[in-house]
N, C-alpha and C positions, 0 to 999 in steps of 0.2 A: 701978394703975388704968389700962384699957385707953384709948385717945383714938382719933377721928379727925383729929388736927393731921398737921398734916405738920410729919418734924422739920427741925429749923433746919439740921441736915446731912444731902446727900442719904446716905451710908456712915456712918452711926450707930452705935451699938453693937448697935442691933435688928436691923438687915437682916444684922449679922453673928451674931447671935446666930442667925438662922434659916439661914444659910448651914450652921454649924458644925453647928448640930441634925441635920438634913438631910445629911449628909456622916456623920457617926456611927450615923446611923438609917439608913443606904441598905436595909440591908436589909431594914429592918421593913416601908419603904415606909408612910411615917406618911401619916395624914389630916392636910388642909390645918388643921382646926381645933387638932390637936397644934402642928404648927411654927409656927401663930400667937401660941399659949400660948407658946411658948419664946422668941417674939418681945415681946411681952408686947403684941400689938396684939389689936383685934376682928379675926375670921375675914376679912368685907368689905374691912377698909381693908388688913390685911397683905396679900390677893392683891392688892389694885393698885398698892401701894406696892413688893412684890417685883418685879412684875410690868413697874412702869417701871424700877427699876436693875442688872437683872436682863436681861431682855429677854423672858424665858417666864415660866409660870407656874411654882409650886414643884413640882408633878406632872411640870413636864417636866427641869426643871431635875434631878431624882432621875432621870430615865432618860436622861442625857449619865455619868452617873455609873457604869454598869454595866459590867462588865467585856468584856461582845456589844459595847456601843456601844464601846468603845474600838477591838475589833480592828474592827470595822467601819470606826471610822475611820483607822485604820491601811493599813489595806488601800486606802481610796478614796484616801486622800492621794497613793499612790505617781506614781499619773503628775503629780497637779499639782505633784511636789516635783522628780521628773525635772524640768522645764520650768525649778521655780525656783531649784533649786540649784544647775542647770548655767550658768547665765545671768549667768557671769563674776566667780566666789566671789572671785576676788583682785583686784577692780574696789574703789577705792577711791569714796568720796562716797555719799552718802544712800540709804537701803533703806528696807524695809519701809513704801512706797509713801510714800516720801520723810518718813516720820515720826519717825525715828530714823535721830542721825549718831553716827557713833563716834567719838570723838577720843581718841586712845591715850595712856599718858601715853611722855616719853620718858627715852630711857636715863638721860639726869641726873636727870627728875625721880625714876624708877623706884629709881636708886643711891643719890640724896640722902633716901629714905623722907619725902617731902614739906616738908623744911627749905623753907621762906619760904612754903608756903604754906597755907592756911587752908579750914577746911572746915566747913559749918555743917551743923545739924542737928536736926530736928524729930519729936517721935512724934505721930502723926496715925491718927484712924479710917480704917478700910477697910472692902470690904466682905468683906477675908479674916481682920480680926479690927485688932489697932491695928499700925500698919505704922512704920516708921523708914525717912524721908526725909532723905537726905544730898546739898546739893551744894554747887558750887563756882563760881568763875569756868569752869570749861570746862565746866561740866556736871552733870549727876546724877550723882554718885559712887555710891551707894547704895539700896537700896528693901527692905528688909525686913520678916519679919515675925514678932511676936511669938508667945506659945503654949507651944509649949517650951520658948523661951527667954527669958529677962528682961532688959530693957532695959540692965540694966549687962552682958549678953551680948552683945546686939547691937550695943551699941557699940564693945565689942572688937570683936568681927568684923568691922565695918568701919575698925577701927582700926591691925588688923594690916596691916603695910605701909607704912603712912604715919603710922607713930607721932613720926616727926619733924615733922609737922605742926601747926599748930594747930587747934584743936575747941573749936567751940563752940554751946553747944545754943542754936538760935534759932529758934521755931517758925515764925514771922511769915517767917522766908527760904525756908523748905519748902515752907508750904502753900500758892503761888500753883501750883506743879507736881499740886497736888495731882486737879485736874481733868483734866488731857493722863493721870495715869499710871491715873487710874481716870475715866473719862468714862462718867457712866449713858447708859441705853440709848439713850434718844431725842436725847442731844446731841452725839453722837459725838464727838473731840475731833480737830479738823484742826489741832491747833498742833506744830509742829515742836518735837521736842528733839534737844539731844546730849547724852550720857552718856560720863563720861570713863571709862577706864577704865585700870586696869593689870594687865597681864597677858605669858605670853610670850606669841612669832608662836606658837606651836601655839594657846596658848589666843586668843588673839585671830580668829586664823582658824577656830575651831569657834564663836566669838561671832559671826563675822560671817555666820557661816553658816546660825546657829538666827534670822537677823532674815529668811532668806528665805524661810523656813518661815512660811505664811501664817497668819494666825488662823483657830485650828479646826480644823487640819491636825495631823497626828501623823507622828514617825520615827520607826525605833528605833534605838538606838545604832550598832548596826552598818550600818543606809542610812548613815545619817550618817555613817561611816567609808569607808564604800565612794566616796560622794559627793566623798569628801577627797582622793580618791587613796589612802587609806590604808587599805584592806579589813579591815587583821589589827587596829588601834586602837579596837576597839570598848572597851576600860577605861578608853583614855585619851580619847576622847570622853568617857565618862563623870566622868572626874575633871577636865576641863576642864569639864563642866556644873557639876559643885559646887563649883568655884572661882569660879564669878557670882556676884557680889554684886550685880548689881542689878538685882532679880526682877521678873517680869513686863515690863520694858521688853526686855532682853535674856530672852528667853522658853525658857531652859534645861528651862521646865516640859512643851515641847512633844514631850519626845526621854521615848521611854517603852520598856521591852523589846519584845522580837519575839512574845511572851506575850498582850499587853494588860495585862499586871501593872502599876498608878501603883506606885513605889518611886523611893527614890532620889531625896530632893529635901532641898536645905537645911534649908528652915524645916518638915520634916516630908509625910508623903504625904497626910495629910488634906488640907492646904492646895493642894496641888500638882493634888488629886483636883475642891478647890473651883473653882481659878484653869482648870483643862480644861473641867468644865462651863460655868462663866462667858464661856468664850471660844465653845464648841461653839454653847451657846445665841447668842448676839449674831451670828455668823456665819452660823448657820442665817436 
């Protein structure tokens, strides 16, 4: 039965249900009354409801989604990414307009595969479908997403590496992040995080590099290598993107071919196709 309530969550299973529709439909280029159906809302209340967590309407939100609009943005990003990627990549301390800190882990804790310490963990609605929030005393370790793969998936894969850890699922430890990592449109989220990560210096410095890549902005693998100093690494740029684990905060989803081709993304290109729009849109 359709409602005009607003749900108790703003990233429900409906705004992702319309997300997904729409991301599979691109091409049919459905009417607003179909992805409402899909959403299981009235036509009225799903465009306002999409419309505030979203930031556009679903008619725009389907045209961030096309393949023009990719190289287009491709093509505009270049000089704002000259500016931001030159602008002292090996500079430690706070990016991505001070909103994200990196905190590395270290050689001991990297060697010891997380002996002593503890990592908790919650599955929580998004508006890219149900996502897995991982963190810790230093940080967000984690941010995934379901689809193709099942939760006793994703937890291995955030598993590996620090299987000498302790885990434990605790939703109530996740969900206060859960607003900084998805903030709807109109509240933007000014709260600082850091995200621990482990990784090597190659992979480390191509993470610190995609947080200077602005929202909305696009590279392709090979700027980004060029950027690095490293012209000929455009593979390994790319296998350093798919070694992120923790999506959308380190924004691995921003580095796309020299094409406009979305491929090449952890949790699948549908998702990857969603989280670009989602950003395009709130940016614009």
């Amino acid at each position: 039965m359709m409602t005009d309530e607003t749900p108790e969550l703003p990233f429900d299973a409906r705004i992702a249900a319309a997300i997904h529709y729409l991301v599979e439909h691109r091409e049919d280029q459905p009417e607003l009354a179909d992805v409402a159906h899909a959403a299981g809302l009235a036509p009225h209340h799903f465009q306002r409801l999409f419309t505030r967590w979203v930031g556009v309407s679903p008619k725009k939100f389907l045209q961030y989604m096309t393949l023009g609009a990719a190289k287009e943005r491709l093509a505009a990003s270049a000089s704002v990414l000259d500016a931001a990627l030159d602008s002292g990549l090996s500079g430690p301390g706070r990016l991505h307009d001070l909103f994200v800190t990196i905190n590395a882990a270290t050689p001991g804790e990297f060697k010891a595969r997380g002996a002593g310490m503890e990592f908790r963990y919650g599955f929580h609605p998004s508006p890219f479908g149900e996502s897995m929030i991982t963190v810790t005393e230093r940080g967000v370790a984690g941010v995934s997403f379901a689809g193709r793969k099942s939760r006793a998936e994703l937890l291995a894969e955030q598993q590996n590496g620090w299987d000498a850890a302790r885990w434990t699922e605790d939703p109530a430890a996740a969900k206060p992040y859960l607003s900084c990592i998805f903030p709807d449109a109109e509240t933007p989220s000014a709260e600082p995080l850091s995200v621990f990560l482990r990784g090597t210096q190659f992979q480390l410095l191509v993470w610190e590099a995609l947080l200077r890549i602005p929202p909305g902005a696009l590279v392709s693998y090979g700027q980004l290598a060029a950027h690095l100093g490293r012209p000929n690494s455009a593979r390994a740029v790319g296998t350093a993107c798919g070694s992120n684990l923790v999506g959308l905060l380190i924004p691995c989803h921003r580095v796309i071919r020299e094409t406009g081709v979305v491929t090449g993304y952890r949790w699948g290109p549908e998702k990857k196709r969603a989280i670009l729009a989602w950003e395009a849109a709130r940016a614009a």
